[in-house]
C-alpha positions as CSV (number, residue, x, y, z in Angstrom):
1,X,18.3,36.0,166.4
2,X,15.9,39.3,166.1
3,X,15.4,43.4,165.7
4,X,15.6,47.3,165.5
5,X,16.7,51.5,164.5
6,X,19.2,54.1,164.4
7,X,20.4,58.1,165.1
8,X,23.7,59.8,167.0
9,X,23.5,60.2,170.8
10,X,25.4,60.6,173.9
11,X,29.0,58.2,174.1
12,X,28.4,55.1,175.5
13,X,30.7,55.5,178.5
14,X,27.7,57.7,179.3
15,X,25.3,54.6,179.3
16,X,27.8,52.4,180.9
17,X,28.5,54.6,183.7
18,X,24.4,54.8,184.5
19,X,23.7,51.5,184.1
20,X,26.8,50.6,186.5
21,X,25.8,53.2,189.0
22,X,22.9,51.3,189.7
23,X,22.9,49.5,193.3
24,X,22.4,45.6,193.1
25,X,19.4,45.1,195.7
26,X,20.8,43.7,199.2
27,X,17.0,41.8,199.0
28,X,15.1,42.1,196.0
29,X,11.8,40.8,195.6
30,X,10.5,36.9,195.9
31,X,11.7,35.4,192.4
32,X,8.2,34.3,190.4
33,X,8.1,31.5,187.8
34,X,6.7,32.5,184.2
35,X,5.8,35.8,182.7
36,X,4.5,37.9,186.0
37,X,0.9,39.5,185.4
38,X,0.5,43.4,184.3
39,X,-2.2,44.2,186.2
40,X,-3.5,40.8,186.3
41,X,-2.7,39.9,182.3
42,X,0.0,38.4,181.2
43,X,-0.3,37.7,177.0
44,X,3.0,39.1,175.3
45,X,2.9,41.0,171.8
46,X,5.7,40.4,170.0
47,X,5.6,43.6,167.4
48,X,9.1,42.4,165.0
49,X,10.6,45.4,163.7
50,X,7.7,48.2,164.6
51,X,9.4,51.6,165.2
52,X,8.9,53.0,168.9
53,X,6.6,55.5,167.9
54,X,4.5,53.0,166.0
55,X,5.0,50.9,168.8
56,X,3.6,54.0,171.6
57,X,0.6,54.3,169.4
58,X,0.0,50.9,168.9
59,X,0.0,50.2,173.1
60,X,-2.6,53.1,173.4
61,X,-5.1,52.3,170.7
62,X,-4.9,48.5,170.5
63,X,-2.7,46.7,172.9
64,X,-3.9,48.2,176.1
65,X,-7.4,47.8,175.3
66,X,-7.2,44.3,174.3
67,X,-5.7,43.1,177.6
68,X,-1.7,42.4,176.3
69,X,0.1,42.4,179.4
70,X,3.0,43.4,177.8
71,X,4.7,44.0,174.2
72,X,8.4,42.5,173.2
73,X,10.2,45.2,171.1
74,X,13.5,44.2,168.4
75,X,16.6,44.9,170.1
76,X,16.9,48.6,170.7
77,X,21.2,48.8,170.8
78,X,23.3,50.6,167.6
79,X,23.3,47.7,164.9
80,X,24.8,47.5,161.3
81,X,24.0,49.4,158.4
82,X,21.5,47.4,156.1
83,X,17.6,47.5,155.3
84,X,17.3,43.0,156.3
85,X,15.6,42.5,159.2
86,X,18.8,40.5,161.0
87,X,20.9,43.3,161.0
88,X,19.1,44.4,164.1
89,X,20.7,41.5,166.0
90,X,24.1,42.8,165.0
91,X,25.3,45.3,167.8
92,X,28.2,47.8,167.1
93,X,27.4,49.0,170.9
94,X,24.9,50.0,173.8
95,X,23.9,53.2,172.8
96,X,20.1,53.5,172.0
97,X,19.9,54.7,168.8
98,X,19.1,52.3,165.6
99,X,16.9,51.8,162.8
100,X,13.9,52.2,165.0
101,X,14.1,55.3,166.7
102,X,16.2,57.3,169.1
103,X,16.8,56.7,173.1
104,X,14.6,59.7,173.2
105,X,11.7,57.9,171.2
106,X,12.3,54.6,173.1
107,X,11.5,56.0,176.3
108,X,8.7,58.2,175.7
109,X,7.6,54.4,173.9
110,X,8.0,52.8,177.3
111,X,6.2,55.5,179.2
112,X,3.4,55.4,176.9
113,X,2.9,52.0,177.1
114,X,3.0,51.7,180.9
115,X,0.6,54.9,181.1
116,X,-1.9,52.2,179.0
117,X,-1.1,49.2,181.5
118,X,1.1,47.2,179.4
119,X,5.0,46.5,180.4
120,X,7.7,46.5,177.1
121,X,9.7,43.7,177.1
122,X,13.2,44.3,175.2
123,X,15.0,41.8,173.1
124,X,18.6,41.8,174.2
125,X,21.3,40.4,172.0
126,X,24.1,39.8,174.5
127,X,26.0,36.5,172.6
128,X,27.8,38.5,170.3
129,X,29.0,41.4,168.5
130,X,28.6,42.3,164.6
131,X,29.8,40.0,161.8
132,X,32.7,42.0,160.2
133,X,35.9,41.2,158.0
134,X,36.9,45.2,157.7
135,X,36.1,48.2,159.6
136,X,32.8,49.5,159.6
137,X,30.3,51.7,160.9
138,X,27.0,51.3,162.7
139,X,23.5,53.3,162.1
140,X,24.7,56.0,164.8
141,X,28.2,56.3,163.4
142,X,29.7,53.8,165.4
143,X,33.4,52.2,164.0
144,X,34.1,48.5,164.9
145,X,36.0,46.0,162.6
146,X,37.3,42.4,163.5
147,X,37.6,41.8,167.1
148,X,37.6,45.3,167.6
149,X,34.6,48.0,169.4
150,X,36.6,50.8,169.7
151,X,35.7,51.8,174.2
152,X,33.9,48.6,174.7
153,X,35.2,45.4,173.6
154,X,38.9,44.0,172.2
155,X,40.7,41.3,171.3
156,X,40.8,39.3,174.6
157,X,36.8,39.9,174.7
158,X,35.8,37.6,172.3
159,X,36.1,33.6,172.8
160,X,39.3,31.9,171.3
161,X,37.5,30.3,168.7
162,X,37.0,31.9,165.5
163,X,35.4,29.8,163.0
164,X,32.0,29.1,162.7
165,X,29.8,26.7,164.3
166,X,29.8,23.2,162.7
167,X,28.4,20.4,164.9
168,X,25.3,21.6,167.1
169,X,26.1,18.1,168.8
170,X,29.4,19.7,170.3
171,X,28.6,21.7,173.2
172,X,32.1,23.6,173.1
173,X,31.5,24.4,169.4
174,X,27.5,25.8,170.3
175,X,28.9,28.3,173.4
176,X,32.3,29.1,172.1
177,X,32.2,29.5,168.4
178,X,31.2,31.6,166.0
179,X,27.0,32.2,164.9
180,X,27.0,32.6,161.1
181,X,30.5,34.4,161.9
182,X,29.0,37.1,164.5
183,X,31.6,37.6,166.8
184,X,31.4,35.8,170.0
185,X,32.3,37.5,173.4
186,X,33.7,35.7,175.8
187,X,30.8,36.0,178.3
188,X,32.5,34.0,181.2
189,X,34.7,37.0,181.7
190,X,33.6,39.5,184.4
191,X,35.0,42.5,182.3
192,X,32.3,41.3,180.0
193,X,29.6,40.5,182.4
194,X,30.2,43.9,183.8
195,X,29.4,45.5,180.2
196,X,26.5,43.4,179.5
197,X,24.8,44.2,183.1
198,X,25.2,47.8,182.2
199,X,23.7,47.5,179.0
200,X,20.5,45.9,180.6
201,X,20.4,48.2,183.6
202,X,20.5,51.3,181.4
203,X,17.2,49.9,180.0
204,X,16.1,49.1,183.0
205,X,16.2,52.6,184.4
206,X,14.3,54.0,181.3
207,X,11.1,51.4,182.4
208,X,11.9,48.4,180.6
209,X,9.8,45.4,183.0
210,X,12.3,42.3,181.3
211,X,13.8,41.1,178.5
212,X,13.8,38.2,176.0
213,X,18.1,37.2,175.6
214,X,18.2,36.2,172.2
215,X,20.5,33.4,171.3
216,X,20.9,32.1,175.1
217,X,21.9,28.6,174.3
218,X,25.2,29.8,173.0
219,X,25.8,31.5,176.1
220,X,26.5,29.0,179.0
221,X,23.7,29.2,181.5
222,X,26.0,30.3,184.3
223,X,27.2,33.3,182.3
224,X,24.3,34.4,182.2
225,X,22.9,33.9,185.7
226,X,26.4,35.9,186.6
227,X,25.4,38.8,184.3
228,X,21.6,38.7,185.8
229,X,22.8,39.1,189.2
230,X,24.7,42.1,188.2
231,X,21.0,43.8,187.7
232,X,19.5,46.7,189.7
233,X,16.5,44.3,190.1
234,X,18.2,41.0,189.3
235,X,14.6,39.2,189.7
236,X,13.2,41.1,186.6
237,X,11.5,38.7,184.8
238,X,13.6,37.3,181.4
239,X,12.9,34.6,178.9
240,X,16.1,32.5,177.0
241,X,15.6,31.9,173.6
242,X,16.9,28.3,173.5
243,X,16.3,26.4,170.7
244,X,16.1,22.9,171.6
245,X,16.2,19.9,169.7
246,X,16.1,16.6,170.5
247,X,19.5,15.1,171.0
248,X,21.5,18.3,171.1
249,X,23.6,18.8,174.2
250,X,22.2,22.2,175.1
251,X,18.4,22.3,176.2
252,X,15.8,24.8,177.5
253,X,15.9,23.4,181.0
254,X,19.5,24.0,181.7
255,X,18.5,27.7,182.1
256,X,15.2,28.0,184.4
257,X,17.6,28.8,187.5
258,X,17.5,32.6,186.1
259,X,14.4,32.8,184.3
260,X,12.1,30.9,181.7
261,X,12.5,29.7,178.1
262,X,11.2,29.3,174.9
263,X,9.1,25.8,174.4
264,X,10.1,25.7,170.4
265,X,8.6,22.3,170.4
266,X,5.6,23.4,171.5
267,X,5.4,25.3,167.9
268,X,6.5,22.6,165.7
269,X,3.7,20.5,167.3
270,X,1.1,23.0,166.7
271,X,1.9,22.6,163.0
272,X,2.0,19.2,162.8
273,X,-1.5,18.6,164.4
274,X,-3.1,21.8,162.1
275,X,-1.2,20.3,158.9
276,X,-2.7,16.0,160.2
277,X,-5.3,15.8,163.0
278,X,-5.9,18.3,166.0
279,X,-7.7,15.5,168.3
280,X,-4.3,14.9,170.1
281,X,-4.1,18.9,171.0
282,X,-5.0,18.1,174.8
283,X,-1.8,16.5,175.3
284,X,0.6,19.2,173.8
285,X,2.2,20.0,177.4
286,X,3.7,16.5,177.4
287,X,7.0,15.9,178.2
288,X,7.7,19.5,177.5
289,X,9.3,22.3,180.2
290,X,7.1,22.8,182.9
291,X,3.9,24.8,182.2
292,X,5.0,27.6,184.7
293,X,8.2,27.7,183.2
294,X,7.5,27.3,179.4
295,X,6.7,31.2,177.1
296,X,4.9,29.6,174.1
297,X,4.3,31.0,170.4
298,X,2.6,30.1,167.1
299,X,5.8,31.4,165.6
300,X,8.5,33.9,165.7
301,X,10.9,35.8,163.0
302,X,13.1,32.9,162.8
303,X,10.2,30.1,162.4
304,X,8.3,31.9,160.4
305,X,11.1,32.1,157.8
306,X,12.6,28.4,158.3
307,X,9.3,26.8,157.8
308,X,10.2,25.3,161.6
309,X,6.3,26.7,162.3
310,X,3.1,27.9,160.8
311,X,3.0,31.3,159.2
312,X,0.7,34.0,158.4
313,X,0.9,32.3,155.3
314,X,-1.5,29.8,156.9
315,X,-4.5,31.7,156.9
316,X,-7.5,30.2,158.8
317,X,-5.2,27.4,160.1
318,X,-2.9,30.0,161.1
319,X,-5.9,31.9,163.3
320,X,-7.2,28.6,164.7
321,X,-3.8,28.0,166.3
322,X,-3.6,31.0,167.9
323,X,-7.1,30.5,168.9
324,X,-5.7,26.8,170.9
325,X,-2.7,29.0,171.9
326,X,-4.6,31.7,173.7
327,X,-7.2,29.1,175.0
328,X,-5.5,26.3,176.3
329,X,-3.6,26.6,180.4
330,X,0.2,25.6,179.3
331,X,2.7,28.3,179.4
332,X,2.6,32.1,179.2
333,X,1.1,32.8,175.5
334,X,3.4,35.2,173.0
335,X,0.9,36.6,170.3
336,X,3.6,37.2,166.9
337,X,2.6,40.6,164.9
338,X,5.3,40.5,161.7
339,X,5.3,41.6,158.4
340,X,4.9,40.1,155.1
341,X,7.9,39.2,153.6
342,X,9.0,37.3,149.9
343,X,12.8,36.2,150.8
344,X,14.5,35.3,154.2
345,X,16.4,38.5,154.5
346,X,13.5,41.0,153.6
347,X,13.4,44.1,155.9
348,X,10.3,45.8,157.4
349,X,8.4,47.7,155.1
350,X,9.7,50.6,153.5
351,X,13.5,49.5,155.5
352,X,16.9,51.3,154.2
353,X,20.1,50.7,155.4
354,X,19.4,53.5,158.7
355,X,15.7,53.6,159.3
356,X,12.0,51.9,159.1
357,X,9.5,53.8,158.9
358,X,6.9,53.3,161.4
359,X,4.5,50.5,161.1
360,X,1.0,50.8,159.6
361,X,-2.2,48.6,159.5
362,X,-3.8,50.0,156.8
363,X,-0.7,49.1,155.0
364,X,-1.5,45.0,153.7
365,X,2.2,44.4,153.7
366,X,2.1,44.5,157.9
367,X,0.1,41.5,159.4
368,X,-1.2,43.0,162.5
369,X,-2.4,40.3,163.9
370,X,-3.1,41.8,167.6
371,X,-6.1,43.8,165.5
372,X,-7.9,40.1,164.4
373,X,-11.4,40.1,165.8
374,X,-10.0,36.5,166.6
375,X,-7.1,37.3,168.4
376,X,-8.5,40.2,170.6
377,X,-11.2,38.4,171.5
378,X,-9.2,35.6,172.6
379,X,-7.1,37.7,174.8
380,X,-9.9,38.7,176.6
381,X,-11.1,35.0,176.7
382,X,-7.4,33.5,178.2
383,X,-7.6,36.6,181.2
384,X,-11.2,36.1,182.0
385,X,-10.2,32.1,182.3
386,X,-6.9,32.6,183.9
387,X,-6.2,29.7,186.5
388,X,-8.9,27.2,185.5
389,X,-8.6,23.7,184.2
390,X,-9.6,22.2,181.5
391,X,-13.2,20.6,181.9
392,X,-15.7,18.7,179.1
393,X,-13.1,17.6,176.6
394,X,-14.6,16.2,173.4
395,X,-13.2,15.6,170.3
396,X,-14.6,13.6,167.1
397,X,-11.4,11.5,166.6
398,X,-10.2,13.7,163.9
399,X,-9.9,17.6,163.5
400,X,-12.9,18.9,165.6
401,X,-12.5,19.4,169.1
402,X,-14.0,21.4,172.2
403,X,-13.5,22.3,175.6
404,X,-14.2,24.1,178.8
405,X,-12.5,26.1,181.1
406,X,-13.6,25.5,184.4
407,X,-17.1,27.3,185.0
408,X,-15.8,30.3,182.7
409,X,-15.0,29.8,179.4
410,X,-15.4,27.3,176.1
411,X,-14.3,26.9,172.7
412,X,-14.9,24.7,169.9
413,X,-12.1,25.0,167.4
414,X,-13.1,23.4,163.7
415,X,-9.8,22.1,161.8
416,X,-11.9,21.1,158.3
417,X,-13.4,23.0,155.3
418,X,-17.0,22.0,156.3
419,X,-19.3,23.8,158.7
420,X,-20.1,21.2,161.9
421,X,-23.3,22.0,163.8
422,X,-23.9,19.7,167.0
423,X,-24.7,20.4,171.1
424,X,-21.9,20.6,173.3
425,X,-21.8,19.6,176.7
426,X,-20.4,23.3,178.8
427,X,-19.5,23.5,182.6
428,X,-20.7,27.3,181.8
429,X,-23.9,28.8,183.8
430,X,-26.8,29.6,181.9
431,X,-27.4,32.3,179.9
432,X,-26.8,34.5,176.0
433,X,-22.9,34.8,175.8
434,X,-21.0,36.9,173.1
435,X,-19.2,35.0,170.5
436,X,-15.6,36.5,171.0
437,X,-14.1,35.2,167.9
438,X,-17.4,36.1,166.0
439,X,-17.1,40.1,166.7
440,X,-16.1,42.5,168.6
441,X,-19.2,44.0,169.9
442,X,-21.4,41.0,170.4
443,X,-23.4,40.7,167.4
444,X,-23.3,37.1,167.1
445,X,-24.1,35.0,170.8
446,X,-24.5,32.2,172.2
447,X,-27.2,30.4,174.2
448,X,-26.4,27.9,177.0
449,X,-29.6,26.0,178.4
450,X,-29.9,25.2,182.5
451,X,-27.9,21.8,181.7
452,X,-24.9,23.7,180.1
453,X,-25.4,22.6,176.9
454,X,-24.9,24.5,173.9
455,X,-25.8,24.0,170.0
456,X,-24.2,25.9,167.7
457,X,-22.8,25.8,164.3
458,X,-18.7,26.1,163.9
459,X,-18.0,27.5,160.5
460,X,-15.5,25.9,158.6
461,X,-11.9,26.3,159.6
462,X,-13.3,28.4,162.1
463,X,-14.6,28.6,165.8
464,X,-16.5,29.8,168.5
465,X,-15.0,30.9,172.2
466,X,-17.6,32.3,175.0
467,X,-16.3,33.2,178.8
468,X,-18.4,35.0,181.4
469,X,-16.8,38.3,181.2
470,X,-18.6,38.9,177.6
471,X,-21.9,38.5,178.1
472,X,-25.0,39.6,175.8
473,X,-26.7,42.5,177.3
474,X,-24.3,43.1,180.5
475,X,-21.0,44.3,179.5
476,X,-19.0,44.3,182.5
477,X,-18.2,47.9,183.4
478,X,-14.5,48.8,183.4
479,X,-12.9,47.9,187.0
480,X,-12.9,51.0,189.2
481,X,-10.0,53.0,189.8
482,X,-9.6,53.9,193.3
483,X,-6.8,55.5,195.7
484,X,-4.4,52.9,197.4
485,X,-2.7,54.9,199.7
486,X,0.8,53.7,200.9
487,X,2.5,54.3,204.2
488,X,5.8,53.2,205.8
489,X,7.8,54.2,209.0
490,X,11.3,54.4,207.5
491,X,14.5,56.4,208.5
492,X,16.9,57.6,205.9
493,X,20.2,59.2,205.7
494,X,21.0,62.7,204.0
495,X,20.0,62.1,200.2
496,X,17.4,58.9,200.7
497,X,14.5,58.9,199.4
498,X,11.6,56.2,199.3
499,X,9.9,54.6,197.0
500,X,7.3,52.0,196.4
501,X,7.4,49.1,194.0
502,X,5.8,46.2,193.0
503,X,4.8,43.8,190.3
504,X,2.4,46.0,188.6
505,X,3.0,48.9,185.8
506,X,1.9,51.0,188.4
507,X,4.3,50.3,190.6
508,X,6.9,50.1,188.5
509,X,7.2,46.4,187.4
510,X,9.5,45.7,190.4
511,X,12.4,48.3,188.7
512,X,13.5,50.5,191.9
513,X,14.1,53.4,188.7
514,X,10.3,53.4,187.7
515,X,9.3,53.4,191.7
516,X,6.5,55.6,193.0
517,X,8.1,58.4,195.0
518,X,6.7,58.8,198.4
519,X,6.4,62.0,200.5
520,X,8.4,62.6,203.2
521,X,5.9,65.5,204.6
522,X,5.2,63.6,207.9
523,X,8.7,61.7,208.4
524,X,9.4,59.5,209.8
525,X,6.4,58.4,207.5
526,X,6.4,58.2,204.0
527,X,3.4,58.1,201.9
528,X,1.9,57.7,198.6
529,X,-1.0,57.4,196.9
530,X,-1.5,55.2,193.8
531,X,-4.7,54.3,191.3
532,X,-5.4,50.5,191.2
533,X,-8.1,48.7,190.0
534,X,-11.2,47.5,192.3
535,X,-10.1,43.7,193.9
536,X,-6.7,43.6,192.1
537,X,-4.1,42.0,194.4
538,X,-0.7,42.7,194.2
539,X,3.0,42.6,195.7
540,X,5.3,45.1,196.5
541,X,8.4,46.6,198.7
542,X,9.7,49.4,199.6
543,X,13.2,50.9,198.9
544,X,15.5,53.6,199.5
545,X,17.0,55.6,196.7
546,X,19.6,58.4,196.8
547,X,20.7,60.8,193.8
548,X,23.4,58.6,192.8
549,X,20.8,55.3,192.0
550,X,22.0,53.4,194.9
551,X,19.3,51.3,195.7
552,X,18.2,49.2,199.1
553,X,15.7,47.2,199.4
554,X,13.7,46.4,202.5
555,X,14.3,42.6,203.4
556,X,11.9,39.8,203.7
557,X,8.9,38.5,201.2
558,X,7.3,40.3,198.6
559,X,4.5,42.6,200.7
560,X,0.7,41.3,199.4
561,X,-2.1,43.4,199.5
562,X,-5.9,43.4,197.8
563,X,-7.6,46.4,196.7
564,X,-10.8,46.4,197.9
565,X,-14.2,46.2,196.2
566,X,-15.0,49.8,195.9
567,X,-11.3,51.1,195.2
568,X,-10.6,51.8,198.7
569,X,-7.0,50.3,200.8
570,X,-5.1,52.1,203.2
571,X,-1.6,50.5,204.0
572,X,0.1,51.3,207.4
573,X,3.7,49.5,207.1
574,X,7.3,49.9,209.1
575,X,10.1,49.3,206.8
576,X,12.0,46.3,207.1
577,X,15.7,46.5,207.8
């Protein structure tokens, strides 16, 4: 369960309305396994609890520039009243408006964060409703009581069970009871479905790129796939929070026929091999979801609080793991940015009952952990090794152990409280390579001799990462922003416009809403002209929008194109009917 604010806006009928209005795509784009790249990255920041403003600043200042593909914000929907950190994942409705900031705040967040390249990823709680014995009212002034959301949900919305969960080993009991007494709808009813879809597709027209579902394995899989084809882009990218354990009837696997899913067990095993030995690190993606299918973590706000995983608390440890976790090619990496917190039920810093106030590093009680030297660095390291294997595995039987990444990266990762000098045999080329985990502006580097091999010293509980974008002496320049321009022979009817879209920020992260316009100044041809990066490649369609968010989508495959060397591409297409 997870996050976020509060402040009166518009009636929800409003939002439902909108997020209804919006046309399901007649042929949306080629579904893609695991998180899709931003711009060719595809690290998530999870920021728990950091107010949309902070949030805004945050992707322009740090996030961007470290090479996050994209940052998971708390659940943004009205939530109870209270200052803990799980009333977040309490909705009273869809509006919003919570503890973190208005709708107003949230989307100038999302537009500041795609204007720096990174995609926000929402946490949607769509299990349940609030907890509540008597009538209450949410942070925006929302009334609800038992069984009852006055305009959205009665009685008959809400499964026939009423008490709590009490055997995780009963299926029924997981899907159709109650979570800690949080009301649970019934989410096999299409009324329901309906609701939910227009929740999601509200967000989806303010920019969202895809969405974490918190608490999926109570929700049977096919609900779910029901409500995601209900989308305006029902390919957007989503993650389940399913917390498997061994033996329990539910599993993450049940659920990749509509997206991905948490690998929990890929956690706990971090912190058993960081608490005993590390040398058995290489086989980690072992009998595990596949590695295309699995999002991965040190921890999260529910680990980190139910000792399940390693914590801040940690300290080196802690860094070391997410030095393995952004170094080693299973499953997309989620980087967890928290707050420090003395009791289960502790609230962001500075939390009341209606707001947070907005999140500050130079406040010790917030972590911060996408501003570690170690972490940034190692962001850079997992894009510049992207698609390599693993080469020159050595280990010394116990809790040192190093490795390659194809011809472009290696790390040597130090799990004792001595300092371990030896050579190490590299598949890198030749040359004087910044230390990533070292600094930030290569002041400690590397040398690798013509045979690859490298001596170093690895400080205790610490280690060393090189790859051959951070080189000493030759920073590579920033990739080159040229004009791609876009054409397409497409007739419209009186209203229809067209757009381009496509997997990147810049093209809208595949959301018809967040689309490039195109000119129609020499129709039958529409054009466009978008800023890409030198040699990215990317995939994109083209669609047809009129004023009332109908969308329809050109058929076939995702379109694939490269940006050439010095910026340049020039696209002549003829829409697809």
């Amino acid at each position: 369960m997870s996050r976020r604010f509060a402040r009166p806006l518009a009636a929800l009928v409003t939002t439902l309305t909108l997020g209804l209005s919006l046309g399901v795509a007649t042929t949306a784009p080629t579904a893609t396994a695991a998180t899709p790249p931003n711009g060719g990255d595809d690290v998530i920041l999870n920021l728990f609890q950091w107010t949309w403003d902070s949030v805004a600043a945050e992707c322009t200042s740090t996030i961007g520039p470290a090479g996050y593909g994209y940052v998971q914000v708390s659940p943004p929907q009205e939530h109870v009243q209270g200052s803990q950190w799980w009333t977040s994942y309490q909705p009273v409705s869809y509006r919003i408006e919570s503890k973190l900031g208005t709708r107003a705040e949230f989307a100038a967040m999302v537009q500041t964060c795609r204007n720096a390249g990174v995609g926000v990823i929402a946490d949607a709680v769509v299990n349940h409703m609030a907890a509540a014995s008597s009538t209450s009212t949410g942070v925006a002034g929302s009334t609800f009581g038992p069984d009852s959301f006055p305009g959205i949900y009665g009685y008959n919305d809400f499964n026939d069970c009423r008490s709590n969960i009490s055997n995780y080993g009963d299926r029924y009991q997981v899907q159709n009871c109650r979570l800690v007494s949080l009301q649970d709808l019934r989410t096999g009813s299409s009324y329901v479905q309906d609701r939910l879809a227009a929740y999601l597709n509200d967000l989806l027209s303010l920019g969202v790129a895809g969405f974490r579902i918190d608490a999926a394995k109570h929700i049977p899989a096919a609900d779910l796939a029901a409500v995601k084809s209900r989308l305006s882009n029902p390919n957007v990218f989503w993650v389940h929070e399913v917390i498997g354990a061994h033996g329990e009837p539910v599993q993450p696997s049940e659920y990749l026929g509509s997206g991905d899913s948490h690998e929990f067990q890929y956690a706990r095993d971090l912190k058993t091999h960081f608490d005993g030995q590390i040398r058995n690190l290489r086989y980690i993606g072992d009998n595990k979801l596949p590695s295309d299918r699995a999002q991965v973590f040190v921890d999260n706000h529910d680990t980190e609080r139910n000792g399940e995983t390693m914590t801040y608390a940690w300290g080196a440890k802690y860094t070391l793991a997410n030095t393995f976790l952004l170094s080693w090619p299973y499953g997309s990496p989620t980087v967890y940015s928290g707050y420090r917190f003395s009791g289960n039920d502790t609230g962001a810093p500075g939390a009341t009952s209606t707001t947070v106030p907005d999140a500050s590093c130079s406040n010790s009680q917030w972590v911060c952990t996408q501003r570690w030297t170690e972490v940034r660095g190692m962001v850079g390291f997992h894009n510049a090794v992207a698609g390599t294997a693993v080469t020159n595995w050595w280990d010394d039987g116990n809790n040192h152990i190093a490795y390659g990444r194809g011809a472009r990266g290696y790390v040597a990762i130090n799990n004792t409280g001595s300092a371990v000098t030896r050579t190490y045999q590299t598949s890198l080329p030749a040359g004087t390579y910044c230390d990533v985990v070292a600094s930030t502006t290569c002041s400690v580097t590397r040398t690798v001799n013509a045979s690859g091999q490298l001596t170093a010293s690895v400080p205790a509980y610490g280690s060393i990462a090189l790859h051959v974008g951070a080189l000493s002496g030759s920073t590579p320049p920033p990739a080159e922003q040229g004009d791609v321009s876009f054409g397409v022979n497409a007739t419209t009817v009186w209203g229809q416009n067209v757009y381009v879209v496509g997997n990147l920020a810049q093209l809208g992260s595949w959301n018809p809403a967040a689309g490039v316009a195109m000119s129609s100044a020499a129709y039958p041809v529409w054009r466009a002209v978008v800023d890409l990066p030198a040699g990215t490649t990317f995939q994109y369609k083209y669609v047809k929008r009129d004023g009332s968010g109908n969308v329809v989508w050109e058929s076939g495959a995702n379109r694939v194109a490269t940006v050439g060397a010095n910026g340049a591409l020039t696209l002549n297409d003829t829409w697809r009917p």
